[in-house]
C-alpha positions in Angstrom: -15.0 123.3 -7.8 -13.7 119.9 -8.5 -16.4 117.5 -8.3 -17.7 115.6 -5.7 -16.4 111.7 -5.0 -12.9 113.6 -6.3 -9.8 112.2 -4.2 -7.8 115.7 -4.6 -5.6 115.7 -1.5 -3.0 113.6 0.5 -1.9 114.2 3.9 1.5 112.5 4.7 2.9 112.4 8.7 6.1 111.4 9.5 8.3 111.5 12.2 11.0 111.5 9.1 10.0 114.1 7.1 13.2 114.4 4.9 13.5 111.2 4.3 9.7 111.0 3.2 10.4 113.5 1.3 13.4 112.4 -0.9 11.5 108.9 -1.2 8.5 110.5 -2.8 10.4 113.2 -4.8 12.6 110.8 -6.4 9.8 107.6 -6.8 6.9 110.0 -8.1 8.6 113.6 -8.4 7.1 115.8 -5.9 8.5 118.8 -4.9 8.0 120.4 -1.6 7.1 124.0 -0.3 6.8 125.2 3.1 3.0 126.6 3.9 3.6 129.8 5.1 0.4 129.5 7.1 1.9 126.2 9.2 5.3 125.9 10.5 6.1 122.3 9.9 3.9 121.5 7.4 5.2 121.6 3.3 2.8 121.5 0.2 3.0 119.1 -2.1 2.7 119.5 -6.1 2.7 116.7 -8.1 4.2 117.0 -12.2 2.2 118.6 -14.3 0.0 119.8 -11.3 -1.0 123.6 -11.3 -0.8 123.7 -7.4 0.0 121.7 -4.0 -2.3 118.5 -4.6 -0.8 117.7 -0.7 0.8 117.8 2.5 3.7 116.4 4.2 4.0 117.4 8.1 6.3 116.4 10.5 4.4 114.7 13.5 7.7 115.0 15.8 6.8 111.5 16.7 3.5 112.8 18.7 1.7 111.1 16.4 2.0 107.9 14.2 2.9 107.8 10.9 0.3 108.0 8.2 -0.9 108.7 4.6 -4.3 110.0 4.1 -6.4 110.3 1.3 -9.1 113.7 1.3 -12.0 113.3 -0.6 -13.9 116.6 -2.2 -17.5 116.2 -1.2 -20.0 119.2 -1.3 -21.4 119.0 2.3 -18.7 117.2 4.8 -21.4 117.3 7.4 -23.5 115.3 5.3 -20.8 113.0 4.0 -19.6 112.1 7.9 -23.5 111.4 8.4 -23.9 108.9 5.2 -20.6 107.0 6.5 -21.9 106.3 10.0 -25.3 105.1 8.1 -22.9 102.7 6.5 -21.2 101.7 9.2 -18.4 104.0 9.0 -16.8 106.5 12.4 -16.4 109.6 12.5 -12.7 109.9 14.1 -12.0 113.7 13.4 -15.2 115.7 13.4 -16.6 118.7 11.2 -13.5 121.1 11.4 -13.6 124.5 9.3 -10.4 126.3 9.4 -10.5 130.3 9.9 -10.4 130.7 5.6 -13.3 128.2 5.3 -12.0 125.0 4.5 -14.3 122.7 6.1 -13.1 118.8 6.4 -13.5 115.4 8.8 -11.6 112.3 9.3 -13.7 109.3 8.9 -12.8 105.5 9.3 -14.3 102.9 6.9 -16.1 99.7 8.3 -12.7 97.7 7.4 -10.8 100.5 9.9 -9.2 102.5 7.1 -8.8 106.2 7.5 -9.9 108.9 5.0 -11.2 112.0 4.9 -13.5 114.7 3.4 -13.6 118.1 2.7 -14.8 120.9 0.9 -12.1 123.9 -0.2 -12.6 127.1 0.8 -14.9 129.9 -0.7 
């Protein structure tokens, strides 16, 4: 697993998802492949990376437009808890997805968003 502290994933939302994704292709070369487990929603893989390091989704304008860091913690529920002690929110709480990919949103004390999770298995 990589190690904890580890910022290992980005989340991308845009109402513009081609046009994200030509800017970031041609400024850092990403490529893009659709997740065949959400509609709407393409991996990212970085050069040189071994596998998606991402994700690019297209909010439809339902939601604003946003880049998120994801931090690789080894308890998110403890992790969530440690950021409200330091004045941190919890905006997105403890959410495991069906293969067992656990994460949460979080807001720092300045109002930046980030978030946490630990992979699956």
């Amino acid at each position: 697993m990589t190690a904890h502290g580890t910022i290992n994933w980005v989340q991308i939302g845009t109402d513009a998802p081609e046009d994200a994704k030509k800017f970031y292709g041609e400024l850092f070369g990403w490529t893009y492949a659709d997740d065949p487990h959400s509609p709407g929603y393409d991996l990212i893989t970085t050069p040189g990376g071994a596998g998606p390091s991402g994700g690019l989704s297209d909010t439809k304008g339902e939601a604003p437009n946003h880049a998120v860091f994801f931090v690789v913690v080894s308890d998110v529920a403890a992790a969530a808890a440690e950021a409200e002690r330091l004045g941190g929110k919890v905006v997105v709480p403890l959410t495991t997805t069906p293969d067992g990919l656990a994460f949460a949103h979080l807001v720092d004390p300045s109002g930046n968003h980030f978030g946490v999770y630990t992979p699956a298995g």
